[in-house]
ChimeraX commands (.cxc) that place a marker at each C-alpha (Angstrom):
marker #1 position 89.56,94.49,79.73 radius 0.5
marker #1 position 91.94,95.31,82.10 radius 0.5
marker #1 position 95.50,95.43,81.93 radius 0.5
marker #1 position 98.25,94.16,84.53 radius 0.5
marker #1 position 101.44,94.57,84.93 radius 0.5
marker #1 position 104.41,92.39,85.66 radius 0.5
marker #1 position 107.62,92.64,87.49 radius 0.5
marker #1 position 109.55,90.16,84.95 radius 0.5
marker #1 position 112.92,90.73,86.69 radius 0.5
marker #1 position 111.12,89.59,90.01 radius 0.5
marker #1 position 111.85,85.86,90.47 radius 0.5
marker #1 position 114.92,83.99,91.13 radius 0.5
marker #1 position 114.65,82.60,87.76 radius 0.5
marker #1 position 113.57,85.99,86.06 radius 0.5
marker #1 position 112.54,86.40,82.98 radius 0.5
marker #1 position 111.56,82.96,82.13 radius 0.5
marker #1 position 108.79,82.34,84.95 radius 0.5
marker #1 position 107.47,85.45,84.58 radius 0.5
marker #1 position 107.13,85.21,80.93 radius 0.5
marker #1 position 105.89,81.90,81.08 radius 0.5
marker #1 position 102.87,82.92,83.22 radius 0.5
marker #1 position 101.94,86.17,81.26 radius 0.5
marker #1 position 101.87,83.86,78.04 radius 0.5
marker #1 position 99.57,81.83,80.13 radius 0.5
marker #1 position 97.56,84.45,81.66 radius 0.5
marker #1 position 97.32,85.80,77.82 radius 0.5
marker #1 position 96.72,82.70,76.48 radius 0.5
marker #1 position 94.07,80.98,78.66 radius 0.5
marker #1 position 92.35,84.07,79.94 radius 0.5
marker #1 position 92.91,86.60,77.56 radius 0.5
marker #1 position 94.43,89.25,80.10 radius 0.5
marker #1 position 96.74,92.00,78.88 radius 0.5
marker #1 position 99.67,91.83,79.99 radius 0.5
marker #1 position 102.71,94.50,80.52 radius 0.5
marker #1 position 106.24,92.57,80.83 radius 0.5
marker #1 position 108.30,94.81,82.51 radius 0.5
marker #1 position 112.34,94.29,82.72 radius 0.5
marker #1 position 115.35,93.97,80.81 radius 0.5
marker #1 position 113.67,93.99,77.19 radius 0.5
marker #1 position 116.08,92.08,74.98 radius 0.5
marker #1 position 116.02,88.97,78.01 radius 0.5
marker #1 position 111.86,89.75,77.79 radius 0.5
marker #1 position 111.65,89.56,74.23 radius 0.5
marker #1 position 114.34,86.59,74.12 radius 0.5
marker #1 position 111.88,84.67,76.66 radius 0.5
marker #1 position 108.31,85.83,74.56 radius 0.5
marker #1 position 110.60,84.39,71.06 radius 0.5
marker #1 position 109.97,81.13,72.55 radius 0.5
marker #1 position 106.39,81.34,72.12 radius 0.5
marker #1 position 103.64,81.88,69.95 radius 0.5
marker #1 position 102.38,85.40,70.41 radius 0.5
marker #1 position 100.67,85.86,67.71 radius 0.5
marker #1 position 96.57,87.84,68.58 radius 0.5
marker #1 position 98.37,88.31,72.44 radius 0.5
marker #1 position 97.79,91.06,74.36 radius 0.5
marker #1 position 101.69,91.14,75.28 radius 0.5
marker #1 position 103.63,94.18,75.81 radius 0.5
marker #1 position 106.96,95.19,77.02 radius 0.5
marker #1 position 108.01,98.27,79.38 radius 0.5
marker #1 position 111.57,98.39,79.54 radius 0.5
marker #1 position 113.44,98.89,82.68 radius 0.5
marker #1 position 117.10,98.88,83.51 radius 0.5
marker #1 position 117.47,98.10,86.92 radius 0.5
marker #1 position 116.70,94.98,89.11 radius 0.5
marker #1 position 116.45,94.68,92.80 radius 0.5
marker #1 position 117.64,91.35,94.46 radius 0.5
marker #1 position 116.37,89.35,96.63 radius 0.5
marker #1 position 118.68,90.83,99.50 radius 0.5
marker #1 position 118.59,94.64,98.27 radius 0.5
marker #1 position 117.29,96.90,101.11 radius 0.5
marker #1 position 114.17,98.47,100.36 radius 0.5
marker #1 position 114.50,101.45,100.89 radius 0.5
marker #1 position 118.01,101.61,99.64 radius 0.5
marker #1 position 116.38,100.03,96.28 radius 0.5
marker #1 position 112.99,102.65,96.44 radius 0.5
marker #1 position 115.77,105.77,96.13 radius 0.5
marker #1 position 118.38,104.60,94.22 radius 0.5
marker #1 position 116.93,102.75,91.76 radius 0.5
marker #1 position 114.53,104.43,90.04 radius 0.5
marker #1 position 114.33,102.67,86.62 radius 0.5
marker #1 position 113.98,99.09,88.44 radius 0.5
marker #1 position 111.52,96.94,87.06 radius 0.5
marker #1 position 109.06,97.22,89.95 radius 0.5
marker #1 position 109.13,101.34,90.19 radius 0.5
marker #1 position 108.29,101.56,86.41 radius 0.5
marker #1 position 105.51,98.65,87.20 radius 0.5
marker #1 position 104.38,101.18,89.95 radius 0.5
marker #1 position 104.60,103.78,87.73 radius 0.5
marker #1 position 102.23,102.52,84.97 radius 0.5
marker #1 position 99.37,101.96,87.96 radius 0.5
marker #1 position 99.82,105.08,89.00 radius 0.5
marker #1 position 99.63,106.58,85.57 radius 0.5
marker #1 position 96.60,104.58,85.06 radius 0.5
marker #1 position 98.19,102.45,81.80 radius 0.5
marker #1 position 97.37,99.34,83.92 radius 0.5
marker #1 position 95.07,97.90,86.70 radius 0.5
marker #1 position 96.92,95.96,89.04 radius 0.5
marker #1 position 100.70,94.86,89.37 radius 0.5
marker #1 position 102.17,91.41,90.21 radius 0.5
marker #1 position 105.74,91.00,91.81 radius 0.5
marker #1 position 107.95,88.12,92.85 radius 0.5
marker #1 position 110.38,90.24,93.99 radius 0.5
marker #1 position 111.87,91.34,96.82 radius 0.5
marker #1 position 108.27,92.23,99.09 radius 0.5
marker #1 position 109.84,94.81,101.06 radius 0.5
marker #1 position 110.88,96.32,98.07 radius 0.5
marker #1 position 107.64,95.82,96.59 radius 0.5
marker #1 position 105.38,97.19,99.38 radius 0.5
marker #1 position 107.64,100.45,100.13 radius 0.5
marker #1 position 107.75,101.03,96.42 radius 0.5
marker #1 position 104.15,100.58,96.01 radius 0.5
marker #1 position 103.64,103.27,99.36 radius 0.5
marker #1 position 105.49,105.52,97.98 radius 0.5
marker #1 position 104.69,105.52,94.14 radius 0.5
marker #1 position 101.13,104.34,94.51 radius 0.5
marker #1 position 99.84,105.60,97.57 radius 0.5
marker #1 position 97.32,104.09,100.11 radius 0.5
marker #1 position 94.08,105.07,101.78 radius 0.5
marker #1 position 94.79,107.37,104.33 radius 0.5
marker #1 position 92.83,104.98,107.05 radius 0.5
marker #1 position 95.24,102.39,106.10 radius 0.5
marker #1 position 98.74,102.45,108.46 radius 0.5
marker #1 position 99.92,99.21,106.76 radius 0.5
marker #1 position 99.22,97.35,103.13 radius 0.5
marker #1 position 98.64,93.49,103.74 radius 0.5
marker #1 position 99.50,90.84,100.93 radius 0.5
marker #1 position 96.94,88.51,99.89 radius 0.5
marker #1 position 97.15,85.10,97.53 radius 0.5
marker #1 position 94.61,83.22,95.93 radius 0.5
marker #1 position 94.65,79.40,97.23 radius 0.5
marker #1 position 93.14,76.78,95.47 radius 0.5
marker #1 position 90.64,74.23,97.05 radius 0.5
marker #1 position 89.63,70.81,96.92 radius 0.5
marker #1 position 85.96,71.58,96.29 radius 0.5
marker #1 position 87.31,73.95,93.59 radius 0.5
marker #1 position 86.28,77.22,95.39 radius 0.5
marker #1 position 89.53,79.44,95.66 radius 0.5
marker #1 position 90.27,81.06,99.01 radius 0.5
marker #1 position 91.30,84.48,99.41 radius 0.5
marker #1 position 94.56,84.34,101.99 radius 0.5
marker #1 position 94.84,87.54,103.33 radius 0.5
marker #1 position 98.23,89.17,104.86 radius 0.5
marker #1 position 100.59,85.79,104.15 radius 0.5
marker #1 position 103.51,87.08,106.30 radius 0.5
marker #1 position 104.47,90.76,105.94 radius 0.5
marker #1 position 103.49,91.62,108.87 radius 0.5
marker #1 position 104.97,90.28,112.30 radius 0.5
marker #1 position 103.78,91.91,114.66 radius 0.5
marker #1 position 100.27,93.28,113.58 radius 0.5
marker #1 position 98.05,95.61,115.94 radius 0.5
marker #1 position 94.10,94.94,115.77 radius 0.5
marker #1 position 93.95,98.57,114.53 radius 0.5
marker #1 position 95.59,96.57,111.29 radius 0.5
marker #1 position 93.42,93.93,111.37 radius 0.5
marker #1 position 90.67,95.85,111.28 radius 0.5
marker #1 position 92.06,97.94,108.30 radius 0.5
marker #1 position 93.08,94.97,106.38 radius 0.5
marker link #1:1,2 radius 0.2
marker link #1:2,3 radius 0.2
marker link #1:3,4 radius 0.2
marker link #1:4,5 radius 0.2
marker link #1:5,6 radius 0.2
marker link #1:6,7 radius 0.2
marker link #1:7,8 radius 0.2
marker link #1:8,9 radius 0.2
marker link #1:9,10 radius 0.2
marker link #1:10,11 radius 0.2
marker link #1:11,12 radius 0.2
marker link #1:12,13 radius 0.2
marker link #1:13,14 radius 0.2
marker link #1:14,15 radius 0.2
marker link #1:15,16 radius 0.2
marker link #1:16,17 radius 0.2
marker link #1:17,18 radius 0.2
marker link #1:18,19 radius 0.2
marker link #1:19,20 radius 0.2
marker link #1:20,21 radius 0.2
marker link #1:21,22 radius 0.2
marker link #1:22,23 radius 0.2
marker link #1:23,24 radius 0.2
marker link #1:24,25 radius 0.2
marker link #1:25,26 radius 0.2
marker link #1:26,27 radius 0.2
marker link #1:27,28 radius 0.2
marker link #1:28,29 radius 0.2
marker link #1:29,30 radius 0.2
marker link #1:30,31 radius 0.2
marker link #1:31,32 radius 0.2
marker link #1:32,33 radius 0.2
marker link #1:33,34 radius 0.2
marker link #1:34,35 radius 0.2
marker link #1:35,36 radius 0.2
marker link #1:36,37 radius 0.2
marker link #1:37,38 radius 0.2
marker link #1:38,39 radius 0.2
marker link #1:39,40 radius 0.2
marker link #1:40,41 radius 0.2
marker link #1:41,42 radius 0.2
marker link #1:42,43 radius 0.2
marker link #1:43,44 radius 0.2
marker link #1:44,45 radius 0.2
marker link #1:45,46 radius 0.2
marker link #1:46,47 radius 0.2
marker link #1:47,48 radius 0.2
marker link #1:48,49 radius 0.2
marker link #1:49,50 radius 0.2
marker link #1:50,51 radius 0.2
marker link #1:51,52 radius 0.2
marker link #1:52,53 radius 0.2
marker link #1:53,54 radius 0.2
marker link #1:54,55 radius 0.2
marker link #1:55,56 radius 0.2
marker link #1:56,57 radius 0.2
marker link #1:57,58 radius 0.2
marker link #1:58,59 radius 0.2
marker link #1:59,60 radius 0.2
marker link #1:60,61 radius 0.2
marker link #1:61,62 radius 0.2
marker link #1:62,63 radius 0.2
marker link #1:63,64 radius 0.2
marker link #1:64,65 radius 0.2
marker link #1:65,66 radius 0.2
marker link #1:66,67 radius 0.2
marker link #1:67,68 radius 0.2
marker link #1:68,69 radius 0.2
marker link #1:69,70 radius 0.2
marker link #1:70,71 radius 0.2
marker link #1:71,72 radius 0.2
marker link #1:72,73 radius 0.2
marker link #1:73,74 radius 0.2
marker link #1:74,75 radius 0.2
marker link #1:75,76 radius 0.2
marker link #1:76,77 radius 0.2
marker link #1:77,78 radius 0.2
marker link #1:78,79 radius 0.2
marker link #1:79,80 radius 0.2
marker link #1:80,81 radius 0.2
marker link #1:81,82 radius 0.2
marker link #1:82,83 radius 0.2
marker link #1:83,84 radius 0.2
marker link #1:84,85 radius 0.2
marker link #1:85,86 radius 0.2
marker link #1:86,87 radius 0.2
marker link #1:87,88 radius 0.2
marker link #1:88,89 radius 0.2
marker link #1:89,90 radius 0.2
marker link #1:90,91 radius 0.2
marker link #1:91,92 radius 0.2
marker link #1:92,93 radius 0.2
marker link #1:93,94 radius 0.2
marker link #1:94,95 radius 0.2
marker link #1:95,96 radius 0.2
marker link #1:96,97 radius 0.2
marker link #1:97,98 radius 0.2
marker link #1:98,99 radius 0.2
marker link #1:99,100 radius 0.2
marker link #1:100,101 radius 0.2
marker link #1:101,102 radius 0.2
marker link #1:102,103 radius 0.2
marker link #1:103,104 radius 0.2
marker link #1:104,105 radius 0.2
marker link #1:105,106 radius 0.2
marker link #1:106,107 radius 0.2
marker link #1:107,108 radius 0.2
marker link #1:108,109 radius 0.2
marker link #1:109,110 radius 0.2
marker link #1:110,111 radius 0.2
marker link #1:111,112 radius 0.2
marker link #1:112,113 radius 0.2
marker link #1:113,114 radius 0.2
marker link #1:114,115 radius 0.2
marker link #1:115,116 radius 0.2
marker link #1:116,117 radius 0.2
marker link #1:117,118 radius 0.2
marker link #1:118,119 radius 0.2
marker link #1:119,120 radius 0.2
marker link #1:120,121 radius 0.2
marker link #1:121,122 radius 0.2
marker link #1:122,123 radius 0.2
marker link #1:123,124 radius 0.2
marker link #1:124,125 radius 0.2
marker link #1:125,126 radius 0.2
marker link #1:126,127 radius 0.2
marker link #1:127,128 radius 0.2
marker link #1:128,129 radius 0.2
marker link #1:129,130 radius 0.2
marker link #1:130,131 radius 0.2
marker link #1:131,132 radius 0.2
marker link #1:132,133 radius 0.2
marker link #1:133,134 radius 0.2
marker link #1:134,135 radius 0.2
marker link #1:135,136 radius 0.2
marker link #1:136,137 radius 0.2
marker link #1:137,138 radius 0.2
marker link #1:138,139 radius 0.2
marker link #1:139,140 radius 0.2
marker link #1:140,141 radius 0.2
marker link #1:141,142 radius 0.2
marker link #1:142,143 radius 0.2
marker link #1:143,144 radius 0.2
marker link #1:144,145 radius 0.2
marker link #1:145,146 radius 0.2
marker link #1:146,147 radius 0.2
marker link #1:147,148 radius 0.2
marker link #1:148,149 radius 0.2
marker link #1:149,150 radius 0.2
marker link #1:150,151 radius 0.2
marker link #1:151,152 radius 0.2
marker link #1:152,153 radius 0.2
marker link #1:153,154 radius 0.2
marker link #1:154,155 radius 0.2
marker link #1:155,156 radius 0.2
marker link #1:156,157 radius 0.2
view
């Protein structure tokens, strides 16, 4: 099974939500998760719940960007935030996918640079999963981080 990794400093209420969900996500579905962030406030958070036969891990991480951090200022000066050690662990293969509730700008120029892209691909688009009354989920693709797309990035999304 695959394993995914989470930006636990992301949120405005970081650790707690993020922990919350990967308990969940552990729990319910039995994904793997990697808590990344501040490890004594992770493993504070995880003491609140039964863990036992989880698939929970921490990675530490020193650094946090906020919410109002520039992103590129945050890409090259912090280098042991939570997200660019979540970026590093894709890109050493040690997980599958990432999930973030941080700062997106942050998020997407970290992921650029760290990650990579296809080289037919000028811009990354964000997608979310929405739920539906018939109980189908819908795949929302590109949910704001781009203003002012081209159809060249349509195309390529």
């Amino acid at each position: 099974m695959s394993k995914i990794a989470v930006d636990a400093m992301g949120s405005d209420h970081a650790p707690a939500i993020e922990v919350e969900g990967a308990f969940q996500a552990a729990s319910e579905y039995g994904i793997s998760v990697v808590l990344v962030g501040h490890e004594d406030r992770v493993k504070a958070e995880l003491a609140r719940y039964d863990t036992h036969g989880l698939n929970l891990e921490i990675a530490p991480a020193s650094e946090v960007v906020g919410m109002g951090e520039s992103p590129l200022t945050a890409l090259r000066r912090k280098k042991d935030s939570s997200i660019r050690v979540a970026a590093n662990l894709l890109f050493d293969g040690r997980v599958s996918g990432v999930v973030s509730a941080g700062n997106t700008g942050a998020v997407m120029a970290t992921m650029k640079v760290v990650v990579g892209s296809l080289s037919v691909v000028e811009r990354p688009a964000l997608t979310t999963v929405l739920p539906t009354e018939k109980g189908k989920p819908v795949i929302l693709l590109d949910v704001g981080a781009n203003v002012d797309c081209k159809p060249i990035h349509l195309e390529q999304f």
